[in-house]
DOTORMAR-653616 format. One record per residue (C-alpha): x, y, z; residue number from 0. Coordinates in pm, 1 decimal, always signed. Each point is the difference from the previous one (the first is absolute). Example, Ala and Ser with C-alpha at 12.3 -4.5 7.8 and 13.67 -1.06 7.14 Angstrom:
! residues 2
          X          Y          Z     k
    +1230.0     -450.0     +780.0     0
     +137.0     +344.0      -66.0     1
//
This chain:
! residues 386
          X          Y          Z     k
    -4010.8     +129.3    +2015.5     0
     -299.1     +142.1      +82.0     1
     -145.6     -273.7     +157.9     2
     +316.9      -50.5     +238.5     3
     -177.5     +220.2     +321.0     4
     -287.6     -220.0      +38.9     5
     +216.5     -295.7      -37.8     6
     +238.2     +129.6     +279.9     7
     -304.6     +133.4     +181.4     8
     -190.9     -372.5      +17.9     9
     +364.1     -124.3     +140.9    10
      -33.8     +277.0     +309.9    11
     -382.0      -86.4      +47.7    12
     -144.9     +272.2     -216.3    13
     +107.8     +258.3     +298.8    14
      -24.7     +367.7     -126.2    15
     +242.5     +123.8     +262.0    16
     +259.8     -235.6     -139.8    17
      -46.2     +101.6     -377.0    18
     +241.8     +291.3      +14.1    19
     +296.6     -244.2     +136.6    20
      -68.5     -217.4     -272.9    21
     +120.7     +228.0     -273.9    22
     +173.5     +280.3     +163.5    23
     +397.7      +26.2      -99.9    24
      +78.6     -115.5     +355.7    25
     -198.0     -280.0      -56.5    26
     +117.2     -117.7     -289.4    27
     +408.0      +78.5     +114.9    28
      -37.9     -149.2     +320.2    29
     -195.5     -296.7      -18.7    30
     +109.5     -283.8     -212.4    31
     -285.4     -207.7      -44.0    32
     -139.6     +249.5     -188.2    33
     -137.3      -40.5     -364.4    34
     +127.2     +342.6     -121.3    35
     +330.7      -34.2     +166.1    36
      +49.8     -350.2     -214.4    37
     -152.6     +164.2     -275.2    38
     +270.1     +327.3      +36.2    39
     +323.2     -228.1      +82.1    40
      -83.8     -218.6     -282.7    41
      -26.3     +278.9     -225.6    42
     +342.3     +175.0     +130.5    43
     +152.5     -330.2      -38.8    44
      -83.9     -106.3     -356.7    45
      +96.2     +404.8     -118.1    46
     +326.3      -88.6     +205.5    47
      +37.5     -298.8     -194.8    48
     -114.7     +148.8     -356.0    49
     +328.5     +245.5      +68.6    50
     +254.2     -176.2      +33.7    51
      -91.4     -256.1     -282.1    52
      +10.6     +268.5     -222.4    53
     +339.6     +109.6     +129.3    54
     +103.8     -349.1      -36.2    55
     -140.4      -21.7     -387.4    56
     +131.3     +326.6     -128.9    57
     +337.7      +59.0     +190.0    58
      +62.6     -389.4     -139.8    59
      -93.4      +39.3     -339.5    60
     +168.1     +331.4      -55.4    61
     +306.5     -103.0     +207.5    62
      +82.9     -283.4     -249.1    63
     -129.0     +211.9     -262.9    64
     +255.9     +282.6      +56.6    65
     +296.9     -253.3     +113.0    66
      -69.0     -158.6     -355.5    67
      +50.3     +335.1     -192.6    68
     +281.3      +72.3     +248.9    69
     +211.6     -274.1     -151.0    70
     -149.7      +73.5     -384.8    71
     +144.5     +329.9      -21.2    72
     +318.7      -36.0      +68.0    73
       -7.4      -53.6     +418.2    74
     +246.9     -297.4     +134.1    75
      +49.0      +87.0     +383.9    76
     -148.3     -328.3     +177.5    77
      +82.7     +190.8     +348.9    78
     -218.7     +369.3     -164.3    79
     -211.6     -235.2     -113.0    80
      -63.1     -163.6     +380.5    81
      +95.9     +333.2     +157.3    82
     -332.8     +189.1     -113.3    83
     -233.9     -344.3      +58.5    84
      +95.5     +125.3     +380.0    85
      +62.6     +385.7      +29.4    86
     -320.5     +113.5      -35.3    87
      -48.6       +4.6     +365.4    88
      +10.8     +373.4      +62.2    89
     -397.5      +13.0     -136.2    90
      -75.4     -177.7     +286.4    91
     +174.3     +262.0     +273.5    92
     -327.4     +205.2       +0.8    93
     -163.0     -229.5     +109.5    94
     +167.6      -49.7     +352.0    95
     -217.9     +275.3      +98.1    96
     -269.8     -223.2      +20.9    97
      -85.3      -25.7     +342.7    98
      +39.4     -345.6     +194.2    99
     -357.9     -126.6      -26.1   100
     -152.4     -214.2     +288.4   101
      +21.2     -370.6      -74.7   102
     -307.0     -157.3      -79.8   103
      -35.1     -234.2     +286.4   104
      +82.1     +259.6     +289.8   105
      -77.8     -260.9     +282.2   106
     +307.2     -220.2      -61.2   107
     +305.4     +180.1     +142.0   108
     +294.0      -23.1     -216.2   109
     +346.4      +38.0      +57.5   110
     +179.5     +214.5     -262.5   111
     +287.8     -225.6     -150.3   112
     +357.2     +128.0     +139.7   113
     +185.0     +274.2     -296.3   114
     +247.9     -263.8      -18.0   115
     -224.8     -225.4     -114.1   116
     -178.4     +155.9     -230.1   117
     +321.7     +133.6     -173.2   118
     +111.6     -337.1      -36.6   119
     -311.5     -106.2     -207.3   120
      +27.6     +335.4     -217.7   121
     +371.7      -73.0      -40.1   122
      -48.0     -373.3     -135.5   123
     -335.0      +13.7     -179.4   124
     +206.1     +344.7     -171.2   125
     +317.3     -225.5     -112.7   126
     -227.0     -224.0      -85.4   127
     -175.7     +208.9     -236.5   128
     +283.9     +163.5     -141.0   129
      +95.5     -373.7     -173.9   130
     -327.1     -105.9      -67.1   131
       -1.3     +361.4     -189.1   132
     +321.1      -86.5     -151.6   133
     -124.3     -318.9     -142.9   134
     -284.6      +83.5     -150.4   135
     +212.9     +306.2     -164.4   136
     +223.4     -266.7     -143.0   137
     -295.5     -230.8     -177.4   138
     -171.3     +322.0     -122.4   139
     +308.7      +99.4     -173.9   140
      +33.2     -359.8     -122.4   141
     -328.4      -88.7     -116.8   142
     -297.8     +173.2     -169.1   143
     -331.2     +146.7     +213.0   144
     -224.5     -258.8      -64.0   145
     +242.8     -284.8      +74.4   146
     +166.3     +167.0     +268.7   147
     -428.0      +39.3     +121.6   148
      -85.1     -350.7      -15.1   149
     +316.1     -162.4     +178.9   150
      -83.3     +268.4     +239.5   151
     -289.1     -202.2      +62.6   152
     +184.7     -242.6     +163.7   153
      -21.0     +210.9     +325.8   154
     -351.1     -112.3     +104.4   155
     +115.5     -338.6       +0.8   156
     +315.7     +103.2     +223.1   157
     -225.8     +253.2     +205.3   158
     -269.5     -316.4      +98.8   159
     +297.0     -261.2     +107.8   160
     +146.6     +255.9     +202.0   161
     -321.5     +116.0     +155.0   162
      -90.6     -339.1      +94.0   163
     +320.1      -28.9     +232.9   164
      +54.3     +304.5     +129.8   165
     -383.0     +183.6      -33.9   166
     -205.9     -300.8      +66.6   167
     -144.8      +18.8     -317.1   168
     -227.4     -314.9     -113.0   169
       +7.8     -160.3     -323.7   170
     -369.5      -66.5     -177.2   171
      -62.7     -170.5     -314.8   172
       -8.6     +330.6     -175.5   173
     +318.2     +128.4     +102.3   174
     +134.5     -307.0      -89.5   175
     -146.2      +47.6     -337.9   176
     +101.7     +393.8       -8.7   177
     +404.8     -152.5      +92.8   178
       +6.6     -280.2     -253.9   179
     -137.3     +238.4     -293.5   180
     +255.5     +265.8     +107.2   181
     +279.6     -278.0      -41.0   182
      -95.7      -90.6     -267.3   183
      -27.9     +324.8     -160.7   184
     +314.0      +34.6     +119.0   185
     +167.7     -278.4     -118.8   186
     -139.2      +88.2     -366.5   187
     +223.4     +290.9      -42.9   188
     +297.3     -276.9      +40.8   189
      -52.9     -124.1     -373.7   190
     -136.5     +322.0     -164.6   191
     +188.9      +78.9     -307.8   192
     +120.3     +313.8      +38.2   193
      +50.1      +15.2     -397.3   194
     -136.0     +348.7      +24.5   195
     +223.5     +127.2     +238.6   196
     +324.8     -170.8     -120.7   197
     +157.1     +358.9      -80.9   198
      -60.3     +133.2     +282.4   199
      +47.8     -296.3     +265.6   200
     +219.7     -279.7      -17.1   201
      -89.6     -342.8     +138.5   202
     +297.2      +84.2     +329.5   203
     -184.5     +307.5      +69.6   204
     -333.4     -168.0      -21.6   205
     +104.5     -277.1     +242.9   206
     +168.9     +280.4     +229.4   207
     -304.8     +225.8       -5.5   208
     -238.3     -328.8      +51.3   209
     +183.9     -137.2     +312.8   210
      +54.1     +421.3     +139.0   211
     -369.1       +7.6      -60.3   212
     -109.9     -353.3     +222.8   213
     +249.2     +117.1     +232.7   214
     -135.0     +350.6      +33.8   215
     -405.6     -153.5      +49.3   216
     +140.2     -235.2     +228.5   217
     +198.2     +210.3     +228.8   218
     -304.0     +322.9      -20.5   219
     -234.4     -282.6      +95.3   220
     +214.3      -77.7     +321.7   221
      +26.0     +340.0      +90.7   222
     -362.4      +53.3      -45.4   223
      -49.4     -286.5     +280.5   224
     +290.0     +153.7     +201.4   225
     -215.6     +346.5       -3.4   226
     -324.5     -167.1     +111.0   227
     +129.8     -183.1     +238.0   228
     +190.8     +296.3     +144.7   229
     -327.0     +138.3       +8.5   230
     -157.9     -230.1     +144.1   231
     +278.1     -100.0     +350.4   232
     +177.9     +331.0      -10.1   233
     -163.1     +301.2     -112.1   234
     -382.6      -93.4     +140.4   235
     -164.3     +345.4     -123.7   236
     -291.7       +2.5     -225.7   237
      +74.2     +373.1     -140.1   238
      +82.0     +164.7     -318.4   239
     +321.6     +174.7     +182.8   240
     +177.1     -335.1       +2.4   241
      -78.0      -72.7     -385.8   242
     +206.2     +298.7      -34.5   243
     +266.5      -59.9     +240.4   244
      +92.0     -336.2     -167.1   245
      -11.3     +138.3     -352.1   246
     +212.5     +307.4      +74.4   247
     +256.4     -160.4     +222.5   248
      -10.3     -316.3     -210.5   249
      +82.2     +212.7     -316.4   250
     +260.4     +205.6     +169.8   251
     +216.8     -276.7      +88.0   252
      -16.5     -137.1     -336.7   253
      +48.1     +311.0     -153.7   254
     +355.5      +49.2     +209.8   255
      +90.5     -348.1      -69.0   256
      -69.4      +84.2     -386.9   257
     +245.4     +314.7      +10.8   258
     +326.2     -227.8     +198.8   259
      -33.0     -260.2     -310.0   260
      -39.3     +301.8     -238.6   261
     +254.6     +178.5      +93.4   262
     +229.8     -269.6     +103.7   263
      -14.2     -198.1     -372.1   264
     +100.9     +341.3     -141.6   265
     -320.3       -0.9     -196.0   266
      -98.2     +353.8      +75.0   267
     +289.7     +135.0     -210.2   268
     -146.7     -106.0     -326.4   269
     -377.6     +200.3     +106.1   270
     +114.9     +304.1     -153.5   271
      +78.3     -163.6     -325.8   272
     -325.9     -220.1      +22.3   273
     -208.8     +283.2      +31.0   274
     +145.6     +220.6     -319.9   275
      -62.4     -344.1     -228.0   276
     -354.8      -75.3     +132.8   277
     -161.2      +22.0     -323.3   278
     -283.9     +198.7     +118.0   279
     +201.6     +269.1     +140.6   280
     +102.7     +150.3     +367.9   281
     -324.7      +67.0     +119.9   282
     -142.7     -316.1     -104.8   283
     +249.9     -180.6     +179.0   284
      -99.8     +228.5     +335.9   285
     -362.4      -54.5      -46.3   286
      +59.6     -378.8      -81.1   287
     +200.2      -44.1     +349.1   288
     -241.6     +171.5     +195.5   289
     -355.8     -140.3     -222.6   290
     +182.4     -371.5     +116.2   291
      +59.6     +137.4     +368.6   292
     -357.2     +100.4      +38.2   293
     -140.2     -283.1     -110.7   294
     +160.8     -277.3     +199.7   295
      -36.1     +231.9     +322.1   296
     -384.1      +10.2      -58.4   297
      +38.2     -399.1      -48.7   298
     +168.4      -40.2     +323.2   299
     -283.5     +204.5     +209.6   300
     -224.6     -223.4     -228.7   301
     +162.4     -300.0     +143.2   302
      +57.8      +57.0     +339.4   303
     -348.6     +169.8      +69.9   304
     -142.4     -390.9     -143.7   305
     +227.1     -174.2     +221.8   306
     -129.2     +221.8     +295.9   307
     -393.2      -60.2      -97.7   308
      +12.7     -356.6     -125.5   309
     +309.9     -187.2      -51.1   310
     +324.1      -20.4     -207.9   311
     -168.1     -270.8     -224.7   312
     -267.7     +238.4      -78.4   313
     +219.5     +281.9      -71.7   314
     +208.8     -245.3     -203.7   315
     -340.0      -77.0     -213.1   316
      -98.3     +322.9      -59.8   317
     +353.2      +84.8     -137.9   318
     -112.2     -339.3     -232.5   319
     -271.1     +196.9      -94.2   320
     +207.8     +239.6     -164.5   321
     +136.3     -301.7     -201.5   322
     -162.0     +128.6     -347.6   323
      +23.2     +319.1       +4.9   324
     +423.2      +89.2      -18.4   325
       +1.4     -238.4     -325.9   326
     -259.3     +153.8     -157.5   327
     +109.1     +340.6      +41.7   328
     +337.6     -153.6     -103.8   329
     -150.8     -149.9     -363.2   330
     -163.7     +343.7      -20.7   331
     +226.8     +259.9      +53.0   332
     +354.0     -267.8      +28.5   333
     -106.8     -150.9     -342.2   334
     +115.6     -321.9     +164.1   335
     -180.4     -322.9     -161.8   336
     -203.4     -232.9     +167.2   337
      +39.3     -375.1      -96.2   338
     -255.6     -244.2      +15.0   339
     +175.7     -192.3     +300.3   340
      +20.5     +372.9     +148.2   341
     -375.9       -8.5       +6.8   342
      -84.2     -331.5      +95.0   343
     +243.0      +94.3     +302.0   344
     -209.5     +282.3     +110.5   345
     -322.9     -193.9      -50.9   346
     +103.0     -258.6     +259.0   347
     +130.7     +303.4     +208.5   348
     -302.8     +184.0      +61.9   349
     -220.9     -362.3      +21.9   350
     +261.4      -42.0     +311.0   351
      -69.1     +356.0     +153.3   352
     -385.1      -28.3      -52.2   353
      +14.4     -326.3     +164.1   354
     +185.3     +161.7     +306.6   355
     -254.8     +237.7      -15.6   356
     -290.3     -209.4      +51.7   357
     +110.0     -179.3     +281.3   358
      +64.1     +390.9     +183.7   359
     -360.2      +85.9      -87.9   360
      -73.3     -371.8     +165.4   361
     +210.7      +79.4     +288.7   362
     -150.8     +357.3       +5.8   363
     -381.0     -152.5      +27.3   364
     +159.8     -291.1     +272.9   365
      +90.5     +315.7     +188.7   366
     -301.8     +217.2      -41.6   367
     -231.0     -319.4     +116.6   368
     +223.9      -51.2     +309.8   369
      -21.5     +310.4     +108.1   370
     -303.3     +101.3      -56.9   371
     -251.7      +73.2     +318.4   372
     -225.2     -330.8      +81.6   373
     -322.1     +223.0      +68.0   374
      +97.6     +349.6     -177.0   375
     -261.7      -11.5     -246.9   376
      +76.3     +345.8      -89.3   377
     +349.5     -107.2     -190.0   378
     -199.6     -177.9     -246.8   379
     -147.6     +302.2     -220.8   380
     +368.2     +166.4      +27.5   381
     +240.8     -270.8      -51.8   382
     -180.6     -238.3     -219.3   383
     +144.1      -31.1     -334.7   384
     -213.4     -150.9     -347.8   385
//
């Protein structure tokens, strides 16, 4: 870095009077071209990034984790079990105090998108998620962690063919790849021989919790497209305000629609009794609702703040990513069993995700080369990569 003055000072002519623009803070805010502003935003952006993947791994894997030991000990609410994938919203109220940031392009002049608009989108994309949530509640109860896992796979698959239509997403040879390896991981699970699970799942509630499960990846995948592309012709602001204003309003409808299908099956009469039978005890129960609330909240920012920064198929990889980890904490701390076809299922899993992967980091260098400066020959000792 030390060299990056003289660099910047050969560009200006090797002027003195000019060296204090070149690396003053005004400088470096004010005038894109330069290297330490690329340097600085590309920083920002991969620490952005870095965030919410980690959000997206933990509140995932300890999510299923908890909804798993839910049902274990004695829970057998579907609509609890939904209700607290969605009512975790109020974490997120602080952070409405977050001032409205400037968009990142101030010269275009955009029109904000009418209230009635925008509630529409928060309504549907909310409904939508309170099913989707549903679904997948139903094929956790039904199947075990690392099966439930690997058909969750599926969604990358779903989350490409719906990207292509509605997010103009292009298929390579490597996402081909990454789709037919998911399928077929996929369509593995169909003939496992759940032998070792017999007592605890018959083959009507494996069927049940395998279609509730494709349903589930399918319909999350649309309305990861959905969000994007609301993004992208409604919302039109690059800020971290409107990650949180889809999450929270999002989650709040869903969490209302949750509570009319609660209350109205009459399931929240048998709570009471559900919590005095949990095997762990009252406060377990509590700290089990809440752990499970947490977690999928923190998955949600996750998600949404990927969508915002690259696209839903990303955000629907890096979930993949997470792919390994739930069934292994599962065999470790679920004592579930993994099977060989199990294994060979995960195997052609994660050869699909890190062949999605590659073509991103080939897109990513595509996108670096294109638009890079033709003559800025001080980019090259900052942004070249070995």
């Amino acid at each position: 870095m030390g060299e990056a003055p003289e660099l910047l000072s050969g560009i200006t002519g090797g002027a003195d009077e000019n060296a204090e623009q070149v690396i003053s803070p005004e400088d470096i805010n004010q005038n894109p071209q330069n290297p330490f502003f690329h340097c600085l935003k590309q920083y920002k952006w991969w620490l952005q990034m870095a965030i919410f993947t980690l959000f997206v791994l933990a509140g995932q894997s300890l999510g299923i984790l908890l909804g798993r030991l839910y049902y274990n000990n004695g829970g057998n609410s579907n609509w609890m079990a939904t209700f607290v994938q969605c009512a975790g919203f109020p974490i997120i109220l602080p952070f409405l105090c977050i001032p409205k940031s400037k968009d990142s392009n101030p010269e275009i002049n955009r029109k904000n998108p009418s209230t009635l608009i925008l509630a529409l989108v928060y309504i549907s994309l909310g409904i939508f998620l309170a099913a989707v949530c549903m679904l997948y509640t139903i094929g956790l109860k039904c199947l075990p962690v690392t099966t439930y896992t690997l058909i969750g796979a599926s969604q990358l698959g779903f989350i490409a063919l719906f990207s292509y239509f509605l997010n103009r997403q292009k298929f390579t040879p490597y996402i081909l790849n990454s789709l037919v390896l998911l399928t077929i991981s996929s369509v593995l699970l169909v003939f496992q021989n759940d032998s070792d699970d017999s007592k605890k799942t018959t083959k009507a509630k494996y069927v049940l919790g395998f279609v509730c499960t494709i349903a589930a990846s399918a319909g999350y995948a649309l309305m990861l497209s959905i969000t994007q592309l609301a993004f992208q012709k409604i919302i039109k602001r690059e800020t971290i305000r409107a990650i949180i204003d889809m999450s929270l309003y999002q989650n709040i409808v869903a969490t209302f629609a949750i509570l009319i299908g609660l209350f109205a099956s009459g399931d929240w009469k048998n709570l009471n009794a559900e919590m005095e039978k949990f095997k762990p005890g009252k406060v377990a129960y509590v700290m089990n609702l809440v752990g499970t609330a947490v977690s999928w909240q923190a998955f949600t920012i996750g998600c949404t703040g990927l969508i915002f920064k690259v696209s839903s198929l990303f955000s629907n990889v890096i979930s993949m990513l997470g792919l390994p980890i739930a069934p292994v904490l599962a065999v470790i701390f679920l004592h579930e069993k993994m099977t060989g076809l199990t294994g060979m299922a995960m195997v052609l899993a994660m050869w699909g995700f890190v062949s999605y992967m590659y073509q991103h980091y080939l897109d990513d260098l595509k996108t670096k080369a294109e638009n890079k400066p033709p003559n800025d020959v001080s980019e090259v000792p900052l942004t070249k990569t070995t």
